[in-house]
N, C-alpha and C positions, 0 to 999 in steps of 0.2 A: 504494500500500500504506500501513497504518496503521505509530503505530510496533510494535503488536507483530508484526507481518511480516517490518519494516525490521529488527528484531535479531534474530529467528530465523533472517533469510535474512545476518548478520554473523554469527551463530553457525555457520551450515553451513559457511560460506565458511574460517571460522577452523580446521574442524575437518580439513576440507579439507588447508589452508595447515602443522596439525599434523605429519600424517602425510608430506607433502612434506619438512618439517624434520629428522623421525626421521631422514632418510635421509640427511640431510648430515653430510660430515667435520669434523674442528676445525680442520683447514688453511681449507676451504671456508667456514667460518662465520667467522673469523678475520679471511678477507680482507670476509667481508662488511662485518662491524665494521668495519675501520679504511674503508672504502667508505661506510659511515654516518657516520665522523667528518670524512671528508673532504668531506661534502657540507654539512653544519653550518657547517664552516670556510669552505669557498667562497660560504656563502649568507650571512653573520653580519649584512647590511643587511637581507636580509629578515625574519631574528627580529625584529631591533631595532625594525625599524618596526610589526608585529607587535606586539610587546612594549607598544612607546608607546602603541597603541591601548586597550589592556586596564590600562593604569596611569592613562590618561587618566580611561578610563571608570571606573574604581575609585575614583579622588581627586574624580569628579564623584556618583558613587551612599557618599560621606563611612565609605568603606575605613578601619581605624586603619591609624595607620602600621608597627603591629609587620604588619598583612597586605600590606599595602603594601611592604614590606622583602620580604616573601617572592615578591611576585608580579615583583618585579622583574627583569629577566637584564641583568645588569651585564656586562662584558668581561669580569669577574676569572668570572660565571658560564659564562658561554655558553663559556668557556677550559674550564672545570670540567666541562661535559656531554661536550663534544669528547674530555678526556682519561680521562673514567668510560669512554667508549667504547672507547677505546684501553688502557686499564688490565684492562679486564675479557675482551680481545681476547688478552691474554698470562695469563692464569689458566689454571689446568689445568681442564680441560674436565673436569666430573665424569661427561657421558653417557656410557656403556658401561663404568662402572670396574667391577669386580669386587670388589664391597665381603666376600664369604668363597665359599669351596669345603673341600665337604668330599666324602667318599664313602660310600658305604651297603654293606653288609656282602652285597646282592646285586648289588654293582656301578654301581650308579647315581651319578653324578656329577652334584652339586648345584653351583651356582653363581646366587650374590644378587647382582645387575649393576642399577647404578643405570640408568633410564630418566626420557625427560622425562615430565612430569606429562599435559602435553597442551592445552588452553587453558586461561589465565589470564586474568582479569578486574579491571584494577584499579581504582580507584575510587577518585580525591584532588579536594584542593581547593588553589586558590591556586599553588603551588609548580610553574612548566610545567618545570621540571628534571625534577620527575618521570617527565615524559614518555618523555624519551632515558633515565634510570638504569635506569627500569622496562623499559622495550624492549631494553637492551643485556643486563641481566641476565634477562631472557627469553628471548633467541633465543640466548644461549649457549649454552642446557640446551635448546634444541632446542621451546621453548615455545610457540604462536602468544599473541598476546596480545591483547586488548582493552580499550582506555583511554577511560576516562569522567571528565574534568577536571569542573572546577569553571567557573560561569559567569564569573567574574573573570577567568579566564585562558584562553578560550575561544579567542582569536584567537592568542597564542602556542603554546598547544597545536596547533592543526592546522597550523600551518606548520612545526612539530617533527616531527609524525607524516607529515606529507608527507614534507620531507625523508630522514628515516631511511626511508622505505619506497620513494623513488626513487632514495637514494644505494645502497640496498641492491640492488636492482634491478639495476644495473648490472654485479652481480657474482655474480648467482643469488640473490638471496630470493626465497623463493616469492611470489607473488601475495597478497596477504590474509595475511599475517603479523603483520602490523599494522594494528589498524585504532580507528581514535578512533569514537564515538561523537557524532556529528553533531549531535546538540541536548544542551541543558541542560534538560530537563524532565526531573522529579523523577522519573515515573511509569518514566523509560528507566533507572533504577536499579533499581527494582521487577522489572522485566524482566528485567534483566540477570543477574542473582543468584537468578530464576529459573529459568535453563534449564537443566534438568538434561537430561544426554546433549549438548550442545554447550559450557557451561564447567565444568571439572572445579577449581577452588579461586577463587574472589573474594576481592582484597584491601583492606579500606580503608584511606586514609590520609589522615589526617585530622582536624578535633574529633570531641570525645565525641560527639555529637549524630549527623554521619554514620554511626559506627565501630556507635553502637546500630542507630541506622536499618536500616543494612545486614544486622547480625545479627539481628534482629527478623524481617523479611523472607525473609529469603536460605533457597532448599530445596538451597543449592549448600554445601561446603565453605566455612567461611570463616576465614583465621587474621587476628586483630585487631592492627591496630599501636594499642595504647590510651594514654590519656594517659601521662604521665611525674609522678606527685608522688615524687620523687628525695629523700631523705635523704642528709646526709652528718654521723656521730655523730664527736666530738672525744672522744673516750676521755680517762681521767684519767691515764693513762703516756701521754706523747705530746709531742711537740718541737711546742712552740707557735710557732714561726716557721713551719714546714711545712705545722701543721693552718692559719696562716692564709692562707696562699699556697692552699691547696688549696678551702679552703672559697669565698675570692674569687673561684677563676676558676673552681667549679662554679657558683655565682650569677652573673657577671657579666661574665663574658667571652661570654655569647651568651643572654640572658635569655629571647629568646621561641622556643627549641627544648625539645623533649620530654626530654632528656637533662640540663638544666639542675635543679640543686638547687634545690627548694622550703620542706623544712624542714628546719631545723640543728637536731641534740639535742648538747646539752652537759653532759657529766661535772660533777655541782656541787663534785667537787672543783678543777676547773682551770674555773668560769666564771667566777672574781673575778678573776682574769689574763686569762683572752681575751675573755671580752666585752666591755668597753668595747675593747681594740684593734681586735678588731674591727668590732665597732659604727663606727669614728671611721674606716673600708676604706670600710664599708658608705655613711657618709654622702658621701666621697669617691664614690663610683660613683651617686649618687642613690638606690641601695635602700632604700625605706619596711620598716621591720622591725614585726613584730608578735609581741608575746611573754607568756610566760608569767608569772604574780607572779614568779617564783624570780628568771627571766633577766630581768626588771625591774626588779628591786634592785639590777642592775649597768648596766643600762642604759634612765634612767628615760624616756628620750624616746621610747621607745618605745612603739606603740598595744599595747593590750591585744588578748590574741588571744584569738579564738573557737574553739568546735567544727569551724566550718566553715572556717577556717584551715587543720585538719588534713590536711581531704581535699581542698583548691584546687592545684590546677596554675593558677598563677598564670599565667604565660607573659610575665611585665614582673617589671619592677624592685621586685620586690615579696619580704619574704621570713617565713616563722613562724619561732621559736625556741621550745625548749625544752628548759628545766634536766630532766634525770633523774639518775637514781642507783647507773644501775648501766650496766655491757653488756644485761645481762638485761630493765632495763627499755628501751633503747634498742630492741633486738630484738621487744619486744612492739608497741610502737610503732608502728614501721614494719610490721611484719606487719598490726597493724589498719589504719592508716591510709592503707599505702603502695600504687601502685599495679601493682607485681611487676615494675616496669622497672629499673631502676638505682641503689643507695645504697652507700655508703660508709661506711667506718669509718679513721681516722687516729688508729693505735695503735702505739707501740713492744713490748705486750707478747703475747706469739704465741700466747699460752693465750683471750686476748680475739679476737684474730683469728680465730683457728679457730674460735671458739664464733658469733664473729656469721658468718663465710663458711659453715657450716652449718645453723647456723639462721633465717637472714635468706630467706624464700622469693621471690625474686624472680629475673627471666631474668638480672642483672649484678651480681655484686655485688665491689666494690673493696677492695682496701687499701692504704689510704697513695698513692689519687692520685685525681683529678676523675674525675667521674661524665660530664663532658663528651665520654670517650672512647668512649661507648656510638656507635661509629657503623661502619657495614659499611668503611670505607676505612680508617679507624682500624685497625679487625680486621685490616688484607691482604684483606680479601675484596671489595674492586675498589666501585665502586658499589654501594648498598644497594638491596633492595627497600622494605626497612621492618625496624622492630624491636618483634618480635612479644613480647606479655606472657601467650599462651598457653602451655600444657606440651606439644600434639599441632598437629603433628609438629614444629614449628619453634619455636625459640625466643630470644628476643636478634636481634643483628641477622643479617638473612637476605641470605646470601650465593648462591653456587651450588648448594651442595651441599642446598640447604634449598627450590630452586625442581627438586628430583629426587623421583622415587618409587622406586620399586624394583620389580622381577620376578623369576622364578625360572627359572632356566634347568635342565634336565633332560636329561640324556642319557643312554644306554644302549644296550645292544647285542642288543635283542631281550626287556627284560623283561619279563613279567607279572606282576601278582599272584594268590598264592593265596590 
């Protein structure tokens, strides 16, 4: 068979493998998960050496390092998939909740009860963590899934999705529950994102470049985890020991994730006090700053910033500033330029708060703490899928409740309509 055969006949299979899930209890799926983390655990020589293969092959096809950091499974990660497993095994299981019940004046009893979605399709690159977060929070909500890595991490990914599909195995998952995508051709994305009537939502995760790719293409459902260009605004009431603490470790405590600050706005009332101290953090961490005339005049070693400044998700040590004048012009700001993930405001005064947490349109928005916190484990909500910058149906980081759809349940005792 060609590949379009090979993924219509992984789509059957998944659709299959769906309807077998539906049926299962949260005791039952429970024990499968820790059954998937336990087999991770006992195999942790076979990721590894896995792993080496696809870091080798990276560091020889001149990978940067900030992908190179991703594509890696450290102990401290391979500990981290095991226990996303195990974390998201003790979550209250959203399938079959009863989200309202009401009654009808002829008697009929409505009841909206969450259900799973049915197949999911996800779609990353680099990051083989993905692989176990994505399947663990998948098969909780009773999901089958299908995963399409990235060529970089091709050989940790299938000895991932092995694993969780034979540790699972062991304790009742269905057959085809899980299933990776066997090649790295481009054309098997096109495919995939295609099949309507076998996947019902495709997720990307990933750069801009995939995240468009995918929606260009796709005749399927797709909610976007999209860049991150992260704001965090220093308001002019404001405890400048905090705004600088806060500011530092959305910049630099993890520079090349999606959740990391890209541009600082500064109140020109308080930037002749905090920009150069912070400037003098900045050069301590090695961040290249690029700024505006205003935030210039306080801190001159800094490169003059462009347009394209505005809208860079840098993903390094790299940062834009700019002086404004107000909340209001901060707020315009980010609206234009930002890109609906997560920004910040560090303010003492509650009249500025409420005006940027209302009018700031994005899936997160802070006050008075790092933008770093945008992450589904952060939230309580166990392993992420991703953190979506759509408004339908999910948004922010996607937890359980956000990989459910819903149904109508109907009962009655002999009604018709007239």
């Amino acid at each position: 068979m060609g590949l379009h055969e090979d993924l219509l006949a992984m789509g059957d299979r998944a659709v299959t493998a769906s309807r077998a899930l539906a049926t299962l209890t949260t005791r039952k799926k429970n024990a499968i998960l820790e059954a998937m983390a336990a087999e991770l655990d006992e195999q942790r020589e076979e990721i590894r050496v896995a792993n080496a293969k696809d870091l080798e092959a990276g560091q020889a096809a001149g990978l940067s390092a900030a992908l190179l950091d991703r594509l890696e499974l450290t102990d401290a990660r391979i500990d981290a998939m095991i226990k996303g497993l195990r974390d998201v095994a003790v979550l209250k299981d959203p399938v079959g909740t009863k989200i309202a019940r009401w009654m009808r004046p002829n008697g009929l009893e409505i009841l909206k009860v969450r259900v799973p979605i049915g197949v999911i399709a996800i779609i990353y690159e680099s990051r083989p963590n993905v692989t176990a977060d994505a399947t663990g929070l998948c098969f909780k909500t009773s999901n089958a899934v299908i995963l399409r890595g990235g060529r970089e991490a091709m050989h940790s990914n299938t000895i991932i999705a092995r694993l969780l599909q034979s540790g699972g195995e062991k304790k009742g998952l269905p057959p085809d529950a899980i299933q990776l995508v066997p090649t790295t051709d481009r054309e098997a994305v096109r495919e995939l994102v295609q099949m309507v009537g076998r996947v019902d939502l495709a997720i990307p995760r990933g750069g801009e470049g995939l995240i468009n790719a995918v929606t260009d293409l796709a005749r399927v459902p797709v909610i976007k985890h999209y860049k991150g260009v992260c704001h965090t605004y220093i308001d002019e009431a404001v405890d400048l020991e905090m705004a600088l603490q806060i500011a530092e470790n959305a910049k630099c405590q993890r520079p090349g994730v999606c959740n990391a600050m890209e541009t600082l706005l500064v109140h020109q009332a308080v930037a002749a006090d905090f920009l150069p101290r912070f400037a003098e953090r900045m050069q301590q961490c090695g961040v290249e700053l690029r700024a505006d005339d205003a935030a210039r005049a306080h801190i001159p070693d800094a490169l003059p910033a462009t347009e394209e400044d505005w809208h860079a998700e840098y993903l390094d040590l790299i940062l834009a500033i700019r002086v404004v004048d107000s909340v209001e012009s901060a707020i315009d700001h980010i609206n234009t330029y930002g890109s609906h993930h997560s920004d910040a405001i560090v303010s003492t005064d509650s009249a500025a708060q409420k005006k940027f947490t209302q009018r700031v349109d994005s899936s997160t928005v802070y006050v008075n703490a790092s933008t770093r916190f945008t992450d589904g484990a952060e939230f309580g909500m166990g392993a992420e899928i991703g953190i979506s910058t759509d408004k339908l149906h999910a948004r922010g980081p996607m937890g359980l409740d956000e990989l459910t759809t819903y149904k109508y349940v109907v009962s009655g005792e002999g009604q018709i309509r007239e």
